[in-house]
C-alpha positions as CSV (number, residue, x, y, z in Angstrom):
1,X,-8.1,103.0,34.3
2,X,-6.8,102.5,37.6
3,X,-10.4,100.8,38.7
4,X,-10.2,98.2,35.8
5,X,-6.5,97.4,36.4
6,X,-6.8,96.5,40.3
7,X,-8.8,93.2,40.1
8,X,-6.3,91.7,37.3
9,X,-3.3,92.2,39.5
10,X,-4.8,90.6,42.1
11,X,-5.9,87.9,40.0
12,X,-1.9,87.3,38.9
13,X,-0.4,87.2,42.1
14,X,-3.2,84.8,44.0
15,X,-2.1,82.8,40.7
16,X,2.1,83.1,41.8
17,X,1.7,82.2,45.6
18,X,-0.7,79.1,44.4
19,X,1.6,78.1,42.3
20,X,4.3,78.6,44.2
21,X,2.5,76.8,47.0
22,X,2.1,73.8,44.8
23,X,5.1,73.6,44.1
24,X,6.5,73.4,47.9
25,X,4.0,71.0,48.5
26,X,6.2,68.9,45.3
27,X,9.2,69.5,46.8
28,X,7.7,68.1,50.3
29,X,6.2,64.9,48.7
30,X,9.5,64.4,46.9
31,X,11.2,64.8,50.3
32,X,8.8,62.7,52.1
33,X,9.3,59.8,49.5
34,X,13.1,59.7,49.3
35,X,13.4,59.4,52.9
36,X,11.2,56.5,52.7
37,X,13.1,54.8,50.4
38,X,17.0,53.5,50.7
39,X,19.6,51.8,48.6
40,X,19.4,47.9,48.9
41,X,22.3,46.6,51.4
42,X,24.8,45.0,48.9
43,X,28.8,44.2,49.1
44,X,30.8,42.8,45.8
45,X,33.6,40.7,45.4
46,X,34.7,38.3,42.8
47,X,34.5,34.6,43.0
48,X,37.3,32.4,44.2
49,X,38.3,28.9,44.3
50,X,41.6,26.7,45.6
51,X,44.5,26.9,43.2
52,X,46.6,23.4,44.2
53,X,49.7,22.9,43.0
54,X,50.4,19.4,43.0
55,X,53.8,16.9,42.9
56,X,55.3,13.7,44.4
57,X,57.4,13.3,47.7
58,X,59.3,10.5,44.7
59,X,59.8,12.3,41.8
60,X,61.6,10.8,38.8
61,X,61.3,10.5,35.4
62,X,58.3,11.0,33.8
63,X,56.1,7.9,32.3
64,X,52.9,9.4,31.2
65,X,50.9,12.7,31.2
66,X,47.3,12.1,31.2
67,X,45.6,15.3,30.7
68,X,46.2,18.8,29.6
69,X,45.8,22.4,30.1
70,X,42.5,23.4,30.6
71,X,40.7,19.7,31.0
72,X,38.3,18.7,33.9
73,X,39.5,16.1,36.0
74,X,37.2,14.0,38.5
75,X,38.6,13.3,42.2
76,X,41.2,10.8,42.4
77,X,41.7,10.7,38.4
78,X,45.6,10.0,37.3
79,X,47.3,13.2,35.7
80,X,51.2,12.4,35.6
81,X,52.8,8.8,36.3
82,X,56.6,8.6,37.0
83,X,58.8,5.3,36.2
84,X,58.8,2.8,39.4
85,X,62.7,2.5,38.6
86,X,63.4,0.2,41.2
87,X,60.9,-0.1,43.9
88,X,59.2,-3.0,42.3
89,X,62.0,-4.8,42.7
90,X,62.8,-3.6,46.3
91,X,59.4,-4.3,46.9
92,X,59.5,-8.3,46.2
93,X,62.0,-8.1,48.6
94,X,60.7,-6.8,51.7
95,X,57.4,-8.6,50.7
96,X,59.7,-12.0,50.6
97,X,61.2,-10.6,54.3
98,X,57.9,-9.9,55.6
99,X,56.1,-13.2,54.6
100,X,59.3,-14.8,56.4
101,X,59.7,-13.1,59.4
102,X,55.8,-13.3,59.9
103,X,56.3,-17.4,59.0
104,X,58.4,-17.1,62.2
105,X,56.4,-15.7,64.4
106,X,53.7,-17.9,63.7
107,X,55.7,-20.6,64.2
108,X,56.8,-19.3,67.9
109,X,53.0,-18.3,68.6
110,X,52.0,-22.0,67.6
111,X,54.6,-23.6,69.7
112,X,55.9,-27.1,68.4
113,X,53.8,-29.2,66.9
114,X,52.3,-32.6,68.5
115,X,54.8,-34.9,66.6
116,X,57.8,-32.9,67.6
117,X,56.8,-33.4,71.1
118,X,55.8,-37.3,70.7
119,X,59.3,-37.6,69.4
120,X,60.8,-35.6,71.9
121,X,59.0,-38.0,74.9
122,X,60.3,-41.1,72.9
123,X,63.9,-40.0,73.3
124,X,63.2,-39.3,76.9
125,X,62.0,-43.4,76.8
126,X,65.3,-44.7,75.4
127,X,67.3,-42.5,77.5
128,X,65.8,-43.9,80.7
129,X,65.7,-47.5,79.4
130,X,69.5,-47.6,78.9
131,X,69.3,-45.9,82.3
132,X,67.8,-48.7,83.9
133,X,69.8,-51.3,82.1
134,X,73.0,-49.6,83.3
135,X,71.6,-49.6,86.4
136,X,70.7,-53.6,86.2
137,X,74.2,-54.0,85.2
138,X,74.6,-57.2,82.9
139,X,72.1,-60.2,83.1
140,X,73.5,-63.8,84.4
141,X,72.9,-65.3,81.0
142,X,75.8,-62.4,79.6
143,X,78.0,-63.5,82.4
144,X,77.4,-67.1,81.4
145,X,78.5,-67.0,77.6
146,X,81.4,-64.4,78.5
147,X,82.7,-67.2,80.8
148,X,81.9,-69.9,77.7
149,X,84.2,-67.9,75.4
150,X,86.5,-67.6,77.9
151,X,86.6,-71.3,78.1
152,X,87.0,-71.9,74.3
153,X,89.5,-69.3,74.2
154,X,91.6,-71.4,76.8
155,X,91.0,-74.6,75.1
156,X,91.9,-73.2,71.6
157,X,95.2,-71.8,73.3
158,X,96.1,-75.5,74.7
159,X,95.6,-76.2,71.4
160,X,97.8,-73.3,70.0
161,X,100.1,-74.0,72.6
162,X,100.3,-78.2,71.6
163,X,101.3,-77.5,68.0
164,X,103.8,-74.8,68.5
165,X,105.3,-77.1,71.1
166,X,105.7,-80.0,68.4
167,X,106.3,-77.7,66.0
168,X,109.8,-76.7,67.8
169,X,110.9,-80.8,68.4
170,X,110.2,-81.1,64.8
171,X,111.9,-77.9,63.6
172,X,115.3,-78.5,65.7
173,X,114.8,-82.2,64.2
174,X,115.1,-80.4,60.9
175,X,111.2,-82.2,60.2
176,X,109.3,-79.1,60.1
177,X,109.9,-75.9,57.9
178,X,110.9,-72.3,59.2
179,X,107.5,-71.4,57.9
180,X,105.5,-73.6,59.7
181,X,107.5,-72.6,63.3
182,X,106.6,-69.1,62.6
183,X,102.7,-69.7,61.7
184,X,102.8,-71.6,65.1
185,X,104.1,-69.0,67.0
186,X,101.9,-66.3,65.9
187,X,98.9,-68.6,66.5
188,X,99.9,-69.3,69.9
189,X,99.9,-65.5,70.2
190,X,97.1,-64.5,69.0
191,X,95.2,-67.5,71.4
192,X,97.1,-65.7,74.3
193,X,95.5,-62.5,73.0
194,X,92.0,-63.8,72.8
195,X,92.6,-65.6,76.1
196,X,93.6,-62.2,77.9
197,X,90.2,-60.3,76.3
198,X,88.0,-62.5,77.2
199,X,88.8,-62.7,81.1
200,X,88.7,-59.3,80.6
201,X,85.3,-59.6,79.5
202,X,84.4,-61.3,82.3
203,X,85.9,-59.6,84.7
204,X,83.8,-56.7,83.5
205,X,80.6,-58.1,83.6
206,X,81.4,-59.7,87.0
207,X,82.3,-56.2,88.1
208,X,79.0,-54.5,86.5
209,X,77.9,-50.7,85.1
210,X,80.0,-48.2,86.7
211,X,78.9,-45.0,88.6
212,X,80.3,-42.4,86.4
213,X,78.2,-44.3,83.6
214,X,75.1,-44.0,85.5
215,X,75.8,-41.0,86.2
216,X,75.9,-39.7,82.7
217,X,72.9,-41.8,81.9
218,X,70.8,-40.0,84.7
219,X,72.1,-36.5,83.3
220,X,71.2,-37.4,79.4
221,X,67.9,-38.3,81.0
222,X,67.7,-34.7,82.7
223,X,68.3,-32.8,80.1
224,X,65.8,-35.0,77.4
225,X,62.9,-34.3,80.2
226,X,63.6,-30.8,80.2
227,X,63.7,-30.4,76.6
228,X,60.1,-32.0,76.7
229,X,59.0,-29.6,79.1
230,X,60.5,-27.1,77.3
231,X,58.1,-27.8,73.9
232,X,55.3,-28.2,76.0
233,X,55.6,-24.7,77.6
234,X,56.4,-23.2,73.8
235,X,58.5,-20.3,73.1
236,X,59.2,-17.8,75.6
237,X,57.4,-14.4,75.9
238,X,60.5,-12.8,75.2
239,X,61.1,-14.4,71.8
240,X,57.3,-13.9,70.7
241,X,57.5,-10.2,71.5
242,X,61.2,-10.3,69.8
243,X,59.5,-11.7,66.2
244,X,56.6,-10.0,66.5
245,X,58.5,-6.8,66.4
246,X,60.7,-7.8,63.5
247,X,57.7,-9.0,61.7
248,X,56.1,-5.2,62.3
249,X,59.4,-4.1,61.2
250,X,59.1,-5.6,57.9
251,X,55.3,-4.8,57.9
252,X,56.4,-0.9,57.8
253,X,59.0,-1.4,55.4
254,X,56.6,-2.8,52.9
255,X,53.9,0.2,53.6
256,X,57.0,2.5,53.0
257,X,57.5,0.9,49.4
258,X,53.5,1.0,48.4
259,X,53.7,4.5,49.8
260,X,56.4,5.3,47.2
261,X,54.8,3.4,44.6
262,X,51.5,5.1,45.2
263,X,53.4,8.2,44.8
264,X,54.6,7.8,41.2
265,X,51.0,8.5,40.2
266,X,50.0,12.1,41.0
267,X,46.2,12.2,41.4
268,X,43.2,15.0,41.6
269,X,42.3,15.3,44.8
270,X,39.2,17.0,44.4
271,X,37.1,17.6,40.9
272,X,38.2,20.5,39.3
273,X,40.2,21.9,36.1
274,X,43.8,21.6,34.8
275,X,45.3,25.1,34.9
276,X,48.3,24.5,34.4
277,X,50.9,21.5,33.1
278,X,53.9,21.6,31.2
279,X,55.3,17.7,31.0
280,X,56.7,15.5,28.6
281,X,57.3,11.7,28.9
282,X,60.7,11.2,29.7
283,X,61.1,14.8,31.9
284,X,62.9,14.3,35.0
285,X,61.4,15.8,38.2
286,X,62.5,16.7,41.6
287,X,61.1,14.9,44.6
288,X,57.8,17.2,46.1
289,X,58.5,19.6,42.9
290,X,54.8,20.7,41.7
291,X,53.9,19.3,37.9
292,X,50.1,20.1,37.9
293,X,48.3,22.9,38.9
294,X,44.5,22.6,39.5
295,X,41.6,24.7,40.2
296,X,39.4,23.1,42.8
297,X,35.8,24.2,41.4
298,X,33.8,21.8,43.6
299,X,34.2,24.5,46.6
300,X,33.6,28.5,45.0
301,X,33.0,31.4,46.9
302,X,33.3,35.3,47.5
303,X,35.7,37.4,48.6
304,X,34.4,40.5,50.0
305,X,34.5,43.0,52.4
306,X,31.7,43.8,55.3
307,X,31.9,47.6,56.2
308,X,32.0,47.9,59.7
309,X,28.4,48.7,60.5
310,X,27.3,45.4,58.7
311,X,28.5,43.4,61.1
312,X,25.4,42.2,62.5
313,X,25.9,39.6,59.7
314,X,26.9,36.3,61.5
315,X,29.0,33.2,60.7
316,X,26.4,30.7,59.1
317,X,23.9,33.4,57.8
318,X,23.0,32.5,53.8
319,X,22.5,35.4,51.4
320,X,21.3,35.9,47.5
321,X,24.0,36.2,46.1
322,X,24.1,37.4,41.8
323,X,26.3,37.6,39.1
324,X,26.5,39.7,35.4
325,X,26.8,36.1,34.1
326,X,23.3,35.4,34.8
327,X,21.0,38.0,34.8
328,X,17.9,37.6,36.5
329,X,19.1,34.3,38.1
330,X,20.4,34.0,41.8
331,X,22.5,31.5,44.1
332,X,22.7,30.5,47.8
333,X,25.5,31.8,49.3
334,X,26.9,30.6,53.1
335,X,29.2,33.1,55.3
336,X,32.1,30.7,56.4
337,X,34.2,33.0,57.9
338,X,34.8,36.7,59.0
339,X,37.9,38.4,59.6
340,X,38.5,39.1,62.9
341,X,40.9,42.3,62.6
342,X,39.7,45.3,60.7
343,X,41.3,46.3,57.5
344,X,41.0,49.5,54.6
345,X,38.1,49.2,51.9
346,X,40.2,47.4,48.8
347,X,40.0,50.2,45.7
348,X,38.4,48.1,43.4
349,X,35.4,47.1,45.2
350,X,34.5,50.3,46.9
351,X,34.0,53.9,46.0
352,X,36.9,56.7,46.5
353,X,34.6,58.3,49.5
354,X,34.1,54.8,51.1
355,X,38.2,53.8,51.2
356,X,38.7,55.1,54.3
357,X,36.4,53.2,55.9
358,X,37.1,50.1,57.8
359,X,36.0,46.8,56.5
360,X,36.1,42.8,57.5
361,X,37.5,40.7,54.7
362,X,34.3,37.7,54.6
363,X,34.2,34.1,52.6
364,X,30.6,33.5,51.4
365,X,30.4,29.6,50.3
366,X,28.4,29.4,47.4
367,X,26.3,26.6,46.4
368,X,25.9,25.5,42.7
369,X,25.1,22.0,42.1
370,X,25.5,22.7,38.4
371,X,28.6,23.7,38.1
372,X,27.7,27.0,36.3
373,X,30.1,29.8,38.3
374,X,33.7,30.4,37.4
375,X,36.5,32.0,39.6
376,X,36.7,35.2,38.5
377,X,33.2,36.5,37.9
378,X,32.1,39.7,39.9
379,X,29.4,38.9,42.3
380,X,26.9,40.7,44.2
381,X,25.7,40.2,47.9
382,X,22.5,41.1,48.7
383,X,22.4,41.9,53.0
384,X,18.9,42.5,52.7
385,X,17.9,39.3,51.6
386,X,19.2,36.5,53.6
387,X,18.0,32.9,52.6
C-alpha cells in the first residue's frame, strides 16, 4: 500500500506548486500592467460667464422696457428708455449758443469783409478832402459874393434907413400912422442886423480856416487811417483765441447734453441673455441705480483649480475640454490666466484626501461658435490632451 500511494502524492503536490506558480506569475502580469497604465490628467470646474448689472448715470422715469426675463439681446440692442424730461429743450439751447458763438469766431477768423474795408477807405477820402479844403481856406470867388451881399445888405439898409427917416417927418406931421413908424423901425433893424452878419461873413473868409480846425481835421483823418489799418490786419490773436475758446465751451456743453440723452437709453453691451428685470413704464429710477442684469454669453469659460504639480501648464496652452451635456462631443478650451498665489482644493471639485493640497485657481476661455454651452454646466479638462 505504501508503494502504490507514493507516486499519487507526488503527482498532487507537483500539481499545488504549478498552480501556485501560475498564479504568481497572474499576479506579476497584473502588476506589470497596472503600472503601465495611469489615470488620464483631468481637473473640473463649472462654466462661467460675466453677470453685468446695468443702469444710467441719468436715471428718471421710466418710458419703455424692451425685453424681459430670460430674452437674448444682441450688442447694443435697447432694453429700458427713461423720459428726456428736459434735456431736449436744454439741448436747443446750447445747440442755438454753440452755432452763435462758433458764427463769431468765424467771423473774427475771416476778418472784415472787402466792402467793409472799401467803405472804411472812402471815409478816410472825405476826411482828408475836407482836410485839404480847410487847409485852402475859402476860394476868391466865396470872398467875392460874401462882399456882394455885403453890399446889398448896405444898400437895402440906406433904403431901410430912407423910409424910417420920412416915416418920422410924416408921423410928427400927424401924415403917417403909429403902425407904419413902427414897421419902419423894425425894418431898419433888421437891415442893421443883416448889415452886421454879413461883414462878419467877410471878415471870416478874409481871415480863413483856423488852426484848431485843421487841427481836428488832421486828427479825424488819423484815426479813419488807423481804423483802415485796423480791418486790414483783422482781429487780434487775443480775441481769436478768446472765441475760439467760448465756442469749445459751448462745443462741450452740447456733448454733455447728447451724453445725457444717450444715457436715457440703457443698451446691451455685449450679446447675451436677460437675467434679470423688474420695470414698469412710469417707475422712477435713481441716477447709476442697475435696472437690467445680463449674462454676457459671447465670452464662457472654466473655473478650475490646477494642483500644484500641474503647473507645467502655461498661459496660452489650449486643452479638450467636455461636458455631461454633450457626450462624446468636445470644445477648445484657452488658459487666460493662472493664479499667481496658491490656495486650498475647493470641496466640491476635489476629493476629501486631495483638500489639503494646494491648488492655482485657472480661467480656460472656451470657444463655441454655436452658442451651445451654458454657465453652470460641469466641465472636464483634459491635461493630457492639449490642442
Amino acid at each position: 500500500m505504501k508503494h502504490l500511494n507514493a507516486p499519487s502524492a507526488r503527482s498532487g503536490l507537483a500539481r499545488r506548486v504549478l498552480l501556485g506558480a501560475l498564479v504568481l506569475a497572474i499576479l506579476f502580469a497584473g502588476l506589470w500592467i497596472s503600472q503601465g497604465q495611469h489615470e488620464p490628467r483631468r481637473i473640473s470646474g463649472f462654466i462661467e460667464a460675466d453677470d453685468l448689472r446695468l443702469g444710467s448715470h441719468v436715471g428718471g422715469r421710466v418710458a419703455k422696457v424692451y425685453v424681459s426675463e430670460g430674452d437674448e439681446v444682441t450688442a447694443h440692442q435697447e432694453l429700458v428708455e427713461f423720459e428726456p424730461y428736459d434735456l431736449l429743450q436744454r439741448r436747443a439751447q446750447a445747440e442755438a449758443l454753440k452755432n452763435q458763438l462758433t458764427a463769431q469766431h468765424e467771423k473774427l477768423v475771416e476778418g472784415f469783409r472787402t466792402e467793409e474795408v472799401k467803405q472804411a477807405e472812402a471815409r478816410v477820402e472825405a476826411a482828408q478832402a475836407n482836410l485839404q479844403a480847410l487847409k485852402n481856406g475859402p476860394r476868391k470867388q466865396e470872398i467875392e459874393m460874401a462882399q456882394a451881399l455885403l453890399e446889398l445888405a448896405e444898400a437895402e439898409g440906406d433904403l431901410a434907413t430912407e423910409v424910417y427917416d420920412r416915416t418920422v417927418k410924416l408921423r410928427e406931421q400927424g401924415a403917417q400912422t403909429a403902425e407904419a413908424l413902427d414897421r419902419a423901425v423894425k425894418e431898419k433893424r433888421a437891415s442893421e442886423e443883416r448889415i452886421q452878419a454879413a461883414k462878419e461873413q467877410v471878415a471870416l473868409l478874409k481871415e480863413g480856416t483856423r488852426p484848431e480846425e485843421i487841427a481836428a481835421a488832421e486828427a479825424k483823418v488819423r484815426e479813419l487811417l488807423e481804423a483802415v489799418n485796423l480791418m486790414k490786419s483783422g482781429y487780434r490773436q487775443q480775441e481769436i483765441d478768446e472765441a475760439y475758446s467760448a465756442m469749445r465751451g459751448a462745443e462741450s456743453a452740447l456733448a454733455a447734453i447728447d451724453i445725457q440723452l444717450d444715457e436715457l437709453k440703457v443698451r446691451a453691451p455685449t450679446a447675451g441673455s436677460v437675467e434679470a428685470i423688474d420695470l414698469l413704464p412710469g417707475d422712477l429710477v435713481s441716477p447709476n441705480a442697475p435696472v437690467v442684469s445680463m449674462i454676457d454669453t459671447s465670452r464662457l469659460w472654466v473655473r478650475a483649480y490646477l494642483p500644484e504639480d500641474e503647473l507645467d501648464v502655461k498661459v496660452g496652452t489650449k486643452f479638450r475640454v467636455t461636458v455631461d451635456s454633450y457626450p462624446g462631443e468636445s470644445f477648445e478650451g484657452e488658459v487666460t490666466y493662472i493664479a499667481r498665489h496658491a490656495e486650498f482644493t475647493p470641496g466640491n471639485v476635489q476629493t476629501p484626501e486631495e483638500r489639503s493640497k494646494q491648488v492655482f485657481r485657472i480661467k480656460v476661455r472656451l470657444h463655441d461658435e454655436q452658442h451651445r454651452l451654458r454657465p453652470g454646466m460641469a466641465a472636464d479638462i483634459w491635461l493630457d490632451e492639449p490642442l
